[in-house]
N, C-alpha and C positions, 0 to 999 in steps of 0.2 A: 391539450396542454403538454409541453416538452419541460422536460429536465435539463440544465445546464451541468448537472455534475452525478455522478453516481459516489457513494460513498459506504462503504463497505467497513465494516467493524467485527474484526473477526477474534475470538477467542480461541487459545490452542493450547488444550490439555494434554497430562502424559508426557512431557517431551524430555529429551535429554539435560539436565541439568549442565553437565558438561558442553553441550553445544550451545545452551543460552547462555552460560559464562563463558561463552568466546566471543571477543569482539568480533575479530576477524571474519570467521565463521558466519556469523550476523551480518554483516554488512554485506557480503560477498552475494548468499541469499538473499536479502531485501534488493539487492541490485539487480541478482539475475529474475527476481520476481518479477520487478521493474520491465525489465526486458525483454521477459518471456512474456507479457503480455501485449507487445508491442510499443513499449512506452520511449522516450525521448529522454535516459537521463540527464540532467545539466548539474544537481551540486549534491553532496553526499557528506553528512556528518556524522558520527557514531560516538558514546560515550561508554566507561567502563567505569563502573559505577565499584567502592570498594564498601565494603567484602566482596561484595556480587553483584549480577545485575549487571544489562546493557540499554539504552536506548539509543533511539537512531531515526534518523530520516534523509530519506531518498527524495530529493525535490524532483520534482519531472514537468515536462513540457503542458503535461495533458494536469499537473494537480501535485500529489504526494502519496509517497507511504511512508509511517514511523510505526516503529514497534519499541517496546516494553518489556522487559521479561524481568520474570521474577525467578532464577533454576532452583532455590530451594524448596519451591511449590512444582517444576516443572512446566509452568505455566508461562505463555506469551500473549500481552493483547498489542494487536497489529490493528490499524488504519491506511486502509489504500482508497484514495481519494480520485476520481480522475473525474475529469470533463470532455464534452465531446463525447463522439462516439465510436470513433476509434481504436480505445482501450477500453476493455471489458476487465473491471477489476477482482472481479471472479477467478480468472485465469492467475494474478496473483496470488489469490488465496488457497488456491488450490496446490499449485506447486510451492505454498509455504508449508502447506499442511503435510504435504509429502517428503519434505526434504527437511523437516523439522522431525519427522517420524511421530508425530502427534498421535497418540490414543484417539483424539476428539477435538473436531473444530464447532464450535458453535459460532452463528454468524448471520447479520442481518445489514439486509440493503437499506438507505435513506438516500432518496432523490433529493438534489438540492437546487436551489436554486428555481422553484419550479412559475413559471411564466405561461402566459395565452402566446404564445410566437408560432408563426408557421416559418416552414422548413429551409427558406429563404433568409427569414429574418437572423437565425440560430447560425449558418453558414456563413453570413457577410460579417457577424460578429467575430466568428473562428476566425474568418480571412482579417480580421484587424490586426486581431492578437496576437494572430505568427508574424506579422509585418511590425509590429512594434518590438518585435524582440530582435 
């Protein structure tokens, strides 16, 4: 059985309260997260939430990432979403959890999409998907 998508749900304690109330800041990371894992960005939306508070999402070729934060708790919950298997969304969460200066990531993988396909079938499908774009 293959997976179509990997999906990563990470929670990030400890963090700067001052760096999750900057939008800027936030996006710039969710982007380079994006990127440092290999990913293809295409659109990019960020909000700034009043008092506090940012949400966002990095749309990308292979899926997504959005994140959440709350900095009066120092707290962020982040989703990096990818399909395929050439972006490991690991690699996102990891360099968020570094460059967030997070105390503590708590985080757990859900395969999606999960099918009987052999390694042919999963491939011609990719090959659609980049051609219809």
């Amino acid at each position: 059985m293959r997976a179509l998508g990997r999906h990563v749900l990470a929670e990030f304690y400890g963090c700067s309260p001052e760096v999750l109330n900057d939008t800027e800041k936030i996006e710039k990371m969710m982007v380079d997260a994006a990127l440092e894992a290999g990913a293809e960005v295409k659109e990019v939306i960020f909000h700034q939430f009043s008092p506090q508070g940012v949400s966002g999402v990095v749309v990308i070729s292979e899926s997504h990432l959005a994140v959440h934060t709350w900095p009066e708790f120092g707290y962020a919950a982040v989703d990096v979403f990818t399909c395929g298997s050439t972006v490991d969304p690991w690699v996102s969460c990891y360099y968020l959890k570094k460059h967030l200066v997070s105390e503590r990531m708590a985080a757990k993988e859900i395969k999606r999409g999960i099918f009987e396909l052999d390694e042919s079938d999963i491939n011609a499908s990719q090959a659609q998907q980049k051609s219809a774009v």
